[in-house]
N, C-alpha and C positions, 0 to 999 in steps of 0.2 A: 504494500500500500504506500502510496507516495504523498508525501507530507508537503508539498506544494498546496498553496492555498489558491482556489479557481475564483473570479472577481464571475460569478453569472452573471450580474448584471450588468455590468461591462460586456460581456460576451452576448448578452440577449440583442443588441440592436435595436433599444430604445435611444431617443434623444430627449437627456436633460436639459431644460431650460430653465435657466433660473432668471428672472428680470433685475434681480437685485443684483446680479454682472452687468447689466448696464446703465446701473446708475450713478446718474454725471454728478459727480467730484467736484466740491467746493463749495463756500458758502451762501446761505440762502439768507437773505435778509426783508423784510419790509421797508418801502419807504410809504410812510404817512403822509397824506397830505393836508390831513386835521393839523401839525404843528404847522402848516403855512399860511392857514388861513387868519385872516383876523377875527379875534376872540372864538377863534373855531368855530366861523359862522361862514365867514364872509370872505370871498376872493376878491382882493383889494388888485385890479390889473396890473397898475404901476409897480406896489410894493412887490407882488409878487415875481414877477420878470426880473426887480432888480435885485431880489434874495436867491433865484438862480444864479444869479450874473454872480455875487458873491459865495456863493457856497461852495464848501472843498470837497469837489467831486470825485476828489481823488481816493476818499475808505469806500465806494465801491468797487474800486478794479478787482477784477477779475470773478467778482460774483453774481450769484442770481438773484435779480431784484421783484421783485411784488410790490405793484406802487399798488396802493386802495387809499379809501378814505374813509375815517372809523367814528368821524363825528358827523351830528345827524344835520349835515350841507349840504345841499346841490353845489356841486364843482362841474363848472362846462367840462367836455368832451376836449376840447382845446387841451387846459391845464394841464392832462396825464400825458397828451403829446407831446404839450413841450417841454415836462419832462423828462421824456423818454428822450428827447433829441441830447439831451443833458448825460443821460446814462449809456447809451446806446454806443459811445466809443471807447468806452471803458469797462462796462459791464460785461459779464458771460453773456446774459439774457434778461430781457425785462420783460416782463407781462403785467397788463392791469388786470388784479385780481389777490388772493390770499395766495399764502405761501404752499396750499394745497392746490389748488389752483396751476401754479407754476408748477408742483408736480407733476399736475395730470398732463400737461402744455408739453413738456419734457418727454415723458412716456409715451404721449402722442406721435411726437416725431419720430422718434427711437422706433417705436415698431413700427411706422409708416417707411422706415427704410431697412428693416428688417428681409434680408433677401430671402426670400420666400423658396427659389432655388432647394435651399440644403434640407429644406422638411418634406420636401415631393412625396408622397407615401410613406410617411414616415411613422413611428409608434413613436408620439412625442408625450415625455411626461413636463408637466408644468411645476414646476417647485412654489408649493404656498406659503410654507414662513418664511420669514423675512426680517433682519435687524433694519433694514433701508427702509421707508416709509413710500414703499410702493403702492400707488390708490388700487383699490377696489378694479377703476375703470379700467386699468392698464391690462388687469387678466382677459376683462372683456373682450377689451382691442385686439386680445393676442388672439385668443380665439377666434373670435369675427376673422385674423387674418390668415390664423392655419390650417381652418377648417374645410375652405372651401380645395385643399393640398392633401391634408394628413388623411392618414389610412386612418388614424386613432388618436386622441387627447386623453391625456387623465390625468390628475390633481394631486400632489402631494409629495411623498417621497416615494424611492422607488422599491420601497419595501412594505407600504400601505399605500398605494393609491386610489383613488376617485374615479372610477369611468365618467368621461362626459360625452362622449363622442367616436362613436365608430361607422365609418363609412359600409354601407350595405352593397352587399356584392350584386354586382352585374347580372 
């Protein structure tokens, strides 16, 4: 008897996927746009324009930003564009909206470029826990995109999985 230890699952020709291997690295931050307004009511034009002009937009670099506004103001449509134009050469990424938000934004794209190629027929298990703060929707998305490819989905680790999905034979 030979005392080499056999990985089956390895050997079975399923595909691991884990989402939380593609998630983007680096800091996520809010910016508010309740501390710019005045008395957190009001978008004062002048003042504003020229408290961008001064502001050191230099502690965003290289991070992802979530501009919202958390006090209860109408802020035009303008205001978060401009600035966006503000963050946009320095920042990773800006979106308006929460920091969950910018998650789902992120996981969005990542699996919209997800080459679809390497799962063609494929037994794909999807990995569910997670230390990354992967949303809900991104599993959605991944399914919505390997479904209409995989021979088979299923949910979990690859020692208890979930059936979601098995394509019906011909």
């Amino acid at each position: 008897m030979s005392d080499e230890i056999i990985n089956k699952i390895a050997n079975s020709g399923l595909i691991n996927l884990d989402l939380e291997d593609f998630y983007p690295e680096g800091p996520r931050v809010v910016f508010d746009l309740k501390d710019w307004l005045y008395e957190e009511l009001i978008l004062r034009e002048k003042d504003f324009r020229q408290n961008l002009k001064e502001h050191d937009w230099s502690q965003y670099e290289g991070k992802y930003v979530a501009m919202t506004n958390t006090a209860d103001a109408i802020v035009p449509s303008w205001a978060y564009i401009l600035v966006a134009t503000y963050l946009q050469p320095i920042a990773k990424r800006v979106i308006h909206g929460t920091l969950q938000d910018l998650d789902q934004i992120l996981y969005t794209e990542i699996i919209n470029a997800l080459p679809i190629d390497e799962y063609v027929d494929g037994r794909i298990i999807v990995k569910g826990c997670s230390k990354k703060p992967v949303p809900d929707s991104a599993y959605i998305q991944l399914v919505e995109k390997l479904q209409p490819v995989a021979n088979s989905i299923m949910f979990g680790e690859a020692c208890s999985t979930v059936p979601l999905y098995k394509k019906k034979k011909a």
